[in-house]
C-alpha positions as CSV (number, residue, x, y, z in Angstrom):
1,X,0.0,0.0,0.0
2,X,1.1,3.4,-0.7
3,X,-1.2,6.4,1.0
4,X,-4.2,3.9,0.9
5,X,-3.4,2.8,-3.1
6,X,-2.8,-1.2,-3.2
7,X,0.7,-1.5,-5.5
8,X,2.7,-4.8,-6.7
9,X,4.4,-6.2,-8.3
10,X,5.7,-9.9,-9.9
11,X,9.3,-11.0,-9.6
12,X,10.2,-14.4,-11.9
13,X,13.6,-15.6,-11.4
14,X,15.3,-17.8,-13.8
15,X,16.0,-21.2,-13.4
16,X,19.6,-21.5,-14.0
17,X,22.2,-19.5,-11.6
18,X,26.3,-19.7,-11.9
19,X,28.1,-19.8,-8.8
20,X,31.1,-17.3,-8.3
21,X,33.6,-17.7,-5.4
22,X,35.5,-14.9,-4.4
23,X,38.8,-15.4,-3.8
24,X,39.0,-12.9,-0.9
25,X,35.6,-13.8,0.8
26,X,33.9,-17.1,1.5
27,X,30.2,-15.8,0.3
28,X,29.5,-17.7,-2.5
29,X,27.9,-15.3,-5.4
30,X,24.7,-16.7,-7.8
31,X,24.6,-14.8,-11.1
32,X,21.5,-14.8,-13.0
33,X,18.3,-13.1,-14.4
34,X,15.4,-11.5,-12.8
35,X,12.3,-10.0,-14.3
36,X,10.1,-7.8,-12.7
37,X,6.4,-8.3,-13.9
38,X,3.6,-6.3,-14.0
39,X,0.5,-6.5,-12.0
40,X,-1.5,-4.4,-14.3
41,X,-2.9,-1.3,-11.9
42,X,-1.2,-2.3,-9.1
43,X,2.6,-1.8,-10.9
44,X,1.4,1.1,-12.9
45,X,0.6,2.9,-9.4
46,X,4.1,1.1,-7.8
47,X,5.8,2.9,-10.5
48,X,4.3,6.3,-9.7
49,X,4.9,6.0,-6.1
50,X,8.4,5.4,-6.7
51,X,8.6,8.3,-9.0
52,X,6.8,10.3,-6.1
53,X,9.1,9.0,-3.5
54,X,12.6,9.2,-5.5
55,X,11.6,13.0,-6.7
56,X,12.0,12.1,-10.4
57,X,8.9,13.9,-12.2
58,X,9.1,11.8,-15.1
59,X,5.0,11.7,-14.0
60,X,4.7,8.1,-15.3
61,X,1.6,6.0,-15.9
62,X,2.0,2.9,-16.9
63,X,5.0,0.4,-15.6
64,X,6.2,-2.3,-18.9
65,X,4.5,-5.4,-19.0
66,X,7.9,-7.1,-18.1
67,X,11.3,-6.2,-17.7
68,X,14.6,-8.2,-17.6
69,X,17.6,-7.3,-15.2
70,X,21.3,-9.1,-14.5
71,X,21.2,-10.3,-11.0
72,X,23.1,-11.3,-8.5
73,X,22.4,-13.1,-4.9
74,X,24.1,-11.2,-2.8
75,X,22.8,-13.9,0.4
76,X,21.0,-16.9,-0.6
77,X,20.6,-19.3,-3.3
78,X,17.8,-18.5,-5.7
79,X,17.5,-21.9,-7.1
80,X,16.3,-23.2,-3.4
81,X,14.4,-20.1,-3.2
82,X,11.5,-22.6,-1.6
83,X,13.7,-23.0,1.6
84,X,15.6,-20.0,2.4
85,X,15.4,-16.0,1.9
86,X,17.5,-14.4,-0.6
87,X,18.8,-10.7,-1.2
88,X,19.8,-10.2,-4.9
89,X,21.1,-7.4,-6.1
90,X,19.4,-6.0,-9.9
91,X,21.7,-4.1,-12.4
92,X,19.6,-2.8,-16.0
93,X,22.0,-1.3,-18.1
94,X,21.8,0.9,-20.9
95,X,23.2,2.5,-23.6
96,X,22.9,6.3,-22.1
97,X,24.7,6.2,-18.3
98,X,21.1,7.9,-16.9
99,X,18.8,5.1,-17.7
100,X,20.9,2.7,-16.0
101,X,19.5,1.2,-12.9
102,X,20.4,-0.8,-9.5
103,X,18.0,-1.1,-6.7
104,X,18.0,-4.4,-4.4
105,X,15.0,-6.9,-3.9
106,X,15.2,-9.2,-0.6
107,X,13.0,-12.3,-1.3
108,X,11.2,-14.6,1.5
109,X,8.7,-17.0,0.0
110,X,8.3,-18.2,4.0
111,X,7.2,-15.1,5.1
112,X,5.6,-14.0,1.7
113,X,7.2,-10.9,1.0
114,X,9.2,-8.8,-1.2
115,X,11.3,-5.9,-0.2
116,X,12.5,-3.4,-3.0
117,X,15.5,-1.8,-1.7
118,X,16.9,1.8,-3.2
119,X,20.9,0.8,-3.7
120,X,21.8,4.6,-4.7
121,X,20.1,8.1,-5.0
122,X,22.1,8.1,-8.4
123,X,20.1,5.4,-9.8
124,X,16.6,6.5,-8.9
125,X,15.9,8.0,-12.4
126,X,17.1,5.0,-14.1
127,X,15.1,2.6,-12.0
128,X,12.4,4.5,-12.9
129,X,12.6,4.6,-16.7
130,X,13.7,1.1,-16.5
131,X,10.2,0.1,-15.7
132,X,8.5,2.6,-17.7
133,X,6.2,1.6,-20.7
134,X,7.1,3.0,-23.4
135,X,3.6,2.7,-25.2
């Protein structure tokens, strides 16, 4: 909810993660893909809250139907997503610097809940064009 407005959004994970081991720590790293889905009204109205919250004014009204980020698990392993939390991290790049995008999504299918973390103030108006329809 945002001031009394239901808002959502779908998060589909893929199925296949490589596993990166640091030399210097002993976290083990999951690289994949993450889409964040739309809802319909519910994401169109996320999106504007976020462009409310993060300042941004691009005024949007309607969030893609689906878009695809690189992740990374920054704790957890998405592939036994069904017995443990995870925290990935989502990167969207692009080819202009100011639509690129990195924000955080902390996943507990236990407890039924997904967090959407900011990662940087710098990348508040390329989160939000990230998820902006075009159409």
């Amino acid at each position: 909810m945002h001031l009394g407005t239901p808002v959502g959004f779908a998060v589909s994970l893929a199925s296949d993660w490589e596993l990166q081991v640091l030399e210097d720590s002993k976290l083990p790293l999951y690289w994949g893909h993450a889409e964040i889905v739309s809802l319909g009204e519910e994401s169109d109205a996320f999106l504007r809250a976020i462009d409310e919250v993060y300042g941004t004014n691009l005024n949007p009204l309607k969030m893609q139907e689906k878009v695809s980020y690189i992740a990374v698990s920054l704790e957890g392993d998405p592939s036994q997503l069904e017995h443990a939390s995870v925290k990935l991290k989502l990167f969207f790049e692009s080819d202009t610097e100011d639509r690129d995008a990195d924000f955080y999504l902390n996943i507990d299918v236990k407890d039924s809940s997904v967090q959407f973390r900011e990662k940087d103030t710098d990348y508040r108006r390329g989160v939000v064009l990230s998820l902006l329809s075009s159409g």
